[in-house]
DSSP file (Angstrom, degrees, kcal/mol; ACC not computed):
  #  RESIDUE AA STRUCTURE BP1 BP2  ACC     N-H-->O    O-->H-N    N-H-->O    O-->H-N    TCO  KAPPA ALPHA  PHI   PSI    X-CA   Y-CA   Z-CA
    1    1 A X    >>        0   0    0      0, 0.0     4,-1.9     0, 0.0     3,-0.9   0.000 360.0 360.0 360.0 -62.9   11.4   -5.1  -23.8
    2    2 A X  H 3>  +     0   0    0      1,-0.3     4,-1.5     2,-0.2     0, 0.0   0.683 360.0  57.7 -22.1 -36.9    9.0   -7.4  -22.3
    3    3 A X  H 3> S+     0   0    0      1,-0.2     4,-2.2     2,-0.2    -1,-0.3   0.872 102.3  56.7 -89.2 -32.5   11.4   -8.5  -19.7
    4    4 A X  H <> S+     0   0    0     -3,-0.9     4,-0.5     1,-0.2    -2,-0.2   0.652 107.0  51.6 -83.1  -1.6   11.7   -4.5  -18.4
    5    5 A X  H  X S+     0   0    0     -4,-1.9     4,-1.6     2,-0.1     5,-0.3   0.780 111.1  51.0 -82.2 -34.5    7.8   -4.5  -17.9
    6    6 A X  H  X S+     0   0    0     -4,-1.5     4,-2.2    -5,-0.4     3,-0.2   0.936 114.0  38.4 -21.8 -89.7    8.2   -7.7  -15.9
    7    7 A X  H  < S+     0   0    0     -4,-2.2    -1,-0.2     1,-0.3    -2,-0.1   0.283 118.9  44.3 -73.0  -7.5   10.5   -6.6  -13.8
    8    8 A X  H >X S+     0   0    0     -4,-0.5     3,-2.8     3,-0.2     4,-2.5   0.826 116.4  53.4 -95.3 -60.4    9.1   -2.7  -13.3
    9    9 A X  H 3X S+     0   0    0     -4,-1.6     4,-1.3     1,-0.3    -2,-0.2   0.939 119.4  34.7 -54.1 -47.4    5.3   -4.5  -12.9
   10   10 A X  H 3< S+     0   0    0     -4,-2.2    -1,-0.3    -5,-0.3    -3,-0.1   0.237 111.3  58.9-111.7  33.5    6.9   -6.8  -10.1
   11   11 A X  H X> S+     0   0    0     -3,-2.8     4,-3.4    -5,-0.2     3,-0.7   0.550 110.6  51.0 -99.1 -34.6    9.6   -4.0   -8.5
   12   12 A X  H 3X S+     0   0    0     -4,-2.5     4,-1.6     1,-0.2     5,-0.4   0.869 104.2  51.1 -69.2 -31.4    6.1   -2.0   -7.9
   13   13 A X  H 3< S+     0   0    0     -4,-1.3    -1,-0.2    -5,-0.3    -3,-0.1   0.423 115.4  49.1 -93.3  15.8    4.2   -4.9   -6.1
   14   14 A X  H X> S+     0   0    0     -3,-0.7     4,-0.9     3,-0.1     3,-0.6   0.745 122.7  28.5 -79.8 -73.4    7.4   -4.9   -4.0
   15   15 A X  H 3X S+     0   0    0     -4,-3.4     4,-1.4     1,-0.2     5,-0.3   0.883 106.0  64.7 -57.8 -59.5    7.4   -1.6   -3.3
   16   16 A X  H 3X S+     0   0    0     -4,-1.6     4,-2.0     2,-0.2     5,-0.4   0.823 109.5  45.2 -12.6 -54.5    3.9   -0.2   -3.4
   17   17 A X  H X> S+     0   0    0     -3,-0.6     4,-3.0    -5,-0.4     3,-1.2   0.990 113.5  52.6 -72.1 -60.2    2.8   -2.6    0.1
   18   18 A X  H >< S+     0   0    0     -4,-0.9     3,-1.1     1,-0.3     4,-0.5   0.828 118.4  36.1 -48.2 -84.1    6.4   -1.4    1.9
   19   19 A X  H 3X S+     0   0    0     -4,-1.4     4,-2.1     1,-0.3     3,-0.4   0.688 113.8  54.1 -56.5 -27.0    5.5    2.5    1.2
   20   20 A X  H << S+     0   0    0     -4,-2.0     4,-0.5    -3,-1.2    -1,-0.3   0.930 114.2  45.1 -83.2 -33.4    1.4    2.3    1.8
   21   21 A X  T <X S+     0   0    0     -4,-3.0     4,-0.9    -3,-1.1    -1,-0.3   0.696 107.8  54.1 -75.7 -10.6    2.5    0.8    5.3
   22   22 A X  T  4 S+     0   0    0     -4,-0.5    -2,-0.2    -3,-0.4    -3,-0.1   0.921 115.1  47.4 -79.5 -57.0    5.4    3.7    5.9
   23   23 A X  T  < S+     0   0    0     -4,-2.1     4,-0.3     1,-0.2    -2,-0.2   0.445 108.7  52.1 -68.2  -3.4    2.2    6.1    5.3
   24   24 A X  T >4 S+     0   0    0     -4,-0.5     3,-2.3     2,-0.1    -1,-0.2   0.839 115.5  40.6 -72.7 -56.9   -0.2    4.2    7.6
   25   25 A X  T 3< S+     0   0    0     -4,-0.9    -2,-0.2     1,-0.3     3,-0.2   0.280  95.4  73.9-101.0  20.9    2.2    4.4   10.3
   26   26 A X  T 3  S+     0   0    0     -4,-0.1    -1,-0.3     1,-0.1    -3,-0.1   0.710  96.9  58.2 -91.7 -39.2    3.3    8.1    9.6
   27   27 A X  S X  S-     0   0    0     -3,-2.3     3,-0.9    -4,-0.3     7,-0.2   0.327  94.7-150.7 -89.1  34.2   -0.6    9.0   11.3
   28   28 A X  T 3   -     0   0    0      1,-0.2    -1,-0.2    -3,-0.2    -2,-0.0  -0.202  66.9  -2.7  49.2-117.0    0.4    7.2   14.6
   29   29 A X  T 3  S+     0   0    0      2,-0.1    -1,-0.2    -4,-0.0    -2,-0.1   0.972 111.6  83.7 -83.1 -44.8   -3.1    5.9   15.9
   30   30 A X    <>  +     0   0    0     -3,-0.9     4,-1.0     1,-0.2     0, 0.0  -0.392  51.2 175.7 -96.4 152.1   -5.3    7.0   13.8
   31   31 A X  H  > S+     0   0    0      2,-0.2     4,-0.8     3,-0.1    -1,-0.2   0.392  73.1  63.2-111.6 -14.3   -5.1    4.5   11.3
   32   32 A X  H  > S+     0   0    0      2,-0.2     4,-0.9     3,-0.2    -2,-0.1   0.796  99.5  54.1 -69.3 -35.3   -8.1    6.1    9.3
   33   33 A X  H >> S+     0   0    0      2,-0.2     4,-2.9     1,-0.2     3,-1.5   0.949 109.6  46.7 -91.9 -86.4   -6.2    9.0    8.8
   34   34 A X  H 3X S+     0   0    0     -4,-1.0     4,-1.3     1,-0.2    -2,-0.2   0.765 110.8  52.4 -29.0 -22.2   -3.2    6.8    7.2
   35   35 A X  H 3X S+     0   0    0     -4,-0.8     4,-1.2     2,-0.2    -2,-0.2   0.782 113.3  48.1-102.7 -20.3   -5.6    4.6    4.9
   36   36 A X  H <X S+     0   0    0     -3,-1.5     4,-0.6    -4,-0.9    -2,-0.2   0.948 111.1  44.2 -65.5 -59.0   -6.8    8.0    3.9
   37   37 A X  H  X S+     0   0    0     -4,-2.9     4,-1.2     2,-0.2     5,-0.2   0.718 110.0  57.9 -73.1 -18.1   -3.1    9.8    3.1
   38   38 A X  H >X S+     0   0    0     -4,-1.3     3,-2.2     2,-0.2     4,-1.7   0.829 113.6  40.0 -83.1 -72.4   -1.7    6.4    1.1
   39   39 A X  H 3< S+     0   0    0     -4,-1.2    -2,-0.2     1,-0.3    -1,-0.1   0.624 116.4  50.3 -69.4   2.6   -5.0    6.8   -1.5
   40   40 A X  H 3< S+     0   0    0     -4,-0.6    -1,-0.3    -2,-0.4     3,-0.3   0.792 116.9  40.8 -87.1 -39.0   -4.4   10.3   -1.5
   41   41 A X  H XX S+     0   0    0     -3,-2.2     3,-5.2    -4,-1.2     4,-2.7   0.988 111.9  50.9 -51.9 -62.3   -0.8    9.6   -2.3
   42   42 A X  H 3X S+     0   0    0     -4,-1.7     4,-1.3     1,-0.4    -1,-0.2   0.652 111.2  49.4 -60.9  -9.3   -1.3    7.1   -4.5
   43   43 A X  H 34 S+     0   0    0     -5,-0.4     4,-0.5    -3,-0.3    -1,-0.4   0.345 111.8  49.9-107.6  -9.0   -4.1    9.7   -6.5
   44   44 A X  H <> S+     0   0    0     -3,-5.2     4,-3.0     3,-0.1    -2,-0.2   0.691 114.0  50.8-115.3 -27.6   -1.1   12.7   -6.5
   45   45 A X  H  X S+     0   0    0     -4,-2.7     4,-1.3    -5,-0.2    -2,-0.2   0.991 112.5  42.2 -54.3 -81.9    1.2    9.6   -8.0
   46   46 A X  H  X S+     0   0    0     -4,-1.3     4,-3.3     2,-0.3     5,-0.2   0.783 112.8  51.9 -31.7 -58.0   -1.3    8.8  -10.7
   47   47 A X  H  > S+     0   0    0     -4,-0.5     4,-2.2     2,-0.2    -1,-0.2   0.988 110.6  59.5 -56.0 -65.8   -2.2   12.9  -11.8
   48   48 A X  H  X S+     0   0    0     -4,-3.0     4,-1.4     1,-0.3    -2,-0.3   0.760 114.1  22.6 -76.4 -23.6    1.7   13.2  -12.1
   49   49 A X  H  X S+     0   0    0     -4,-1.3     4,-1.3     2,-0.2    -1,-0.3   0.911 120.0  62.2 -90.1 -17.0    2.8   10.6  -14.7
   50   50 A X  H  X S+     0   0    0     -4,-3.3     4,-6.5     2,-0.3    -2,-0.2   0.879 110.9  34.3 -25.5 -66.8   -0.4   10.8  -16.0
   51   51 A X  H  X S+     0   0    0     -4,-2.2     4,-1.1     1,-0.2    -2,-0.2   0.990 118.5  56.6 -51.9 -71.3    0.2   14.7  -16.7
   52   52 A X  H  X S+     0   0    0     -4,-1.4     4,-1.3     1,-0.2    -2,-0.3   0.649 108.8  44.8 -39.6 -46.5    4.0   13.4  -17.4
   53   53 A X  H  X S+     0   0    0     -4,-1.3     4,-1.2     2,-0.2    -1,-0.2   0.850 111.1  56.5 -89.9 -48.9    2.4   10.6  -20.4
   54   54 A X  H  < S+     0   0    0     -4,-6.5    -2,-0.2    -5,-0.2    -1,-0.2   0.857 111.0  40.8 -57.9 -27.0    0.3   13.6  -21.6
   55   55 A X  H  < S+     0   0    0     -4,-1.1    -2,-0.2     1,-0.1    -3,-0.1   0.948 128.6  27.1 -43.1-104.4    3.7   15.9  -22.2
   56   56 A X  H  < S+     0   0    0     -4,-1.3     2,-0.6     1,-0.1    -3,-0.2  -0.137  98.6  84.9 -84.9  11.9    5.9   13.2  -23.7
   57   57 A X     <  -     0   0    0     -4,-1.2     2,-0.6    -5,-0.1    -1,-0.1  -0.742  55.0-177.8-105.7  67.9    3.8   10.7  -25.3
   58   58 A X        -     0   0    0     -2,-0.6     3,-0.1     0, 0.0    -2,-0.1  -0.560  28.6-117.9-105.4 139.3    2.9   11.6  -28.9
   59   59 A X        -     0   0    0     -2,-0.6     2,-0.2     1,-0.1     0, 0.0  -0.038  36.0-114.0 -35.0 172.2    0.7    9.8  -31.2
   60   60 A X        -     0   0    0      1,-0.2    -1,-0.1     3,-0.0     3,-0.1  -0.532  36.3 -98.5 -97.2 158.3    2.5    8.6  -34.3
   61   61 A X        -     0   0    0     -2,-0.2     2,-0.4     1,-0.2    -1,-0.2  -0.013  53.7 -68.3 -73.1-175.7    1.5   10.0  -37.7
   62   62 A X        -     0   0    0      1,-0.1     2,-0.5    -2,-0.0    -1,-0.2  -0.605  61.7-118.8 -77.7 138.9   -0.8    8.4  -40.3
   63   63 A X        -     0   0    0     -2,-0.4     2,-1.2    -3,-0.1    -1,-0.1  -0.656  13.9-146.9 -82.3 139.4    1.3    5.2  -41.5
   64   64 A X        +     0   0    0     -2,-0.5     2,-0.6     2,-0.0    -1,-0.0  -0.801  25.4 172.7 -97.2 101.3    2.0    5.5  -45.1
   65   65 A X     >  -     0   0    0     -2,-1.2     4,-0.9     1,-0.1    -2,-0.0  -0.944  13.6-166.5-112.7 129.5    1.9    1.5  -46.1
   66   66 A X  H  > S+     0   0    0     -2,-0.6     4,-1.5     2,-0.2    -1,-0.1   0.750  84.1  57.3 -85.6 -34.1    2.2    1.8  -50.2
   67   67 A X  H  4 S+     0   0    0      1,-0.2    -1,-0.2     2,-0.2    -2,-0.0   0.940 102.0  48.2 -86.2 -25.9    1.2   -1.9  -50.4
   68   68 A X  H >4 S+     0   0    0      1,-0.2     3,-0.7     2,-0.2    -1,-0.2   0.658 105.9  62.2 -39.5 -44.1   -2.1   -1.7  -48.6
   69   69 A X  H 3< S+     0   0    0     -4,-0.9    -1,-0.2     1,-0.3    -2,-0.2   0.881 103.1  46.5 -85.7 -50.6   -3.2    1.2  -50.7
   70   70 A X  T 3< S+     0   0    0     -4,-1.5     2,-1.0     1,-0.1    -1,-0.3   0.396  85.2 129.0 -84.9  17.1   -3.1   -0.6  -54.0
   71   71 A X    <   -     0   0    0     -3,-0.7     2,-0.3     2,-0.0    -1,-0.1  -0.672  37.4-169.0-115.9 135.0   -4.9   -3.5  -52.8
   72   72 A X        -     0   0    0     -2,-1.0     4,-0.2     1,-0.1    -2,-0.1  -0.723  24.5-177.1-100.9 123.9   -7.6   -4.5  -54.5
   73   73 A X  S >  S+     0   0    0     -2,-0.3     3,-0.8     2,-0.1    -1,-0.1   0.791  84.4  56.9 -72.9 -37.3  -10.3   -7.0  -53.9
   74   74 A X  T 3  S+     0   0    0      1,-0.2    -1,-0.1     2,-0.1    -2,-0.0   0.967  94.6  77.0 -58.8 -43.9  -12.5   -7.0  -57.2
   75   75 A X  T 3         0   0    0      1,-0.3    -1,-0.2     0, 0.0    -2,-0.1   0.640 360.0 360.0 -52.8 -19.9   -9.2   -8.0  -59.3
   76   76 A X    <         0   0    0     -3,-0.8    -1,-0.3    -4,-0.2    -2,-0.1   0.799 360.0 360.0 -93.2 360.0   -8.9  -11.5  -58.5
């Protein structure tokens, strides 16, 4: 599991520079105007899995641990 958060953590810091520079150079000259639409991008990216983690992401219940419950400190 560990090794697919690697490799997803360092596919994005491939990808992420590639695409913010395709959106710079999508607003021709003004360059202002590009630095503007990649953090606007990168903010409509965020809102959707964000939204996406709020859907499909549910807490776990209360853990029932049976041995925890009966332990006692005074007894020894």
């Amino acid at each position: 599991m560990t090794s697919i958060l690697t490799s997803s953590g360092n596919l994005a810091g491939i990808i992420a520079p590639l695409l913010t520079g395709y959106i710079i150079s999508l607003a021709g000259g003004n360059q202002l105007l590009g630095y503007n639409l990649s953090i606007l991008f990168m903010a409509i990216l965020v809102l959707a899995f964000g939204i996406l983690f709020a859907i499909f992401v549910k807490p776990a219940g209360k853990l029932n641990n049976k041995s925890s419950d009966n332990f006692d400190l005074k007894s020894s």
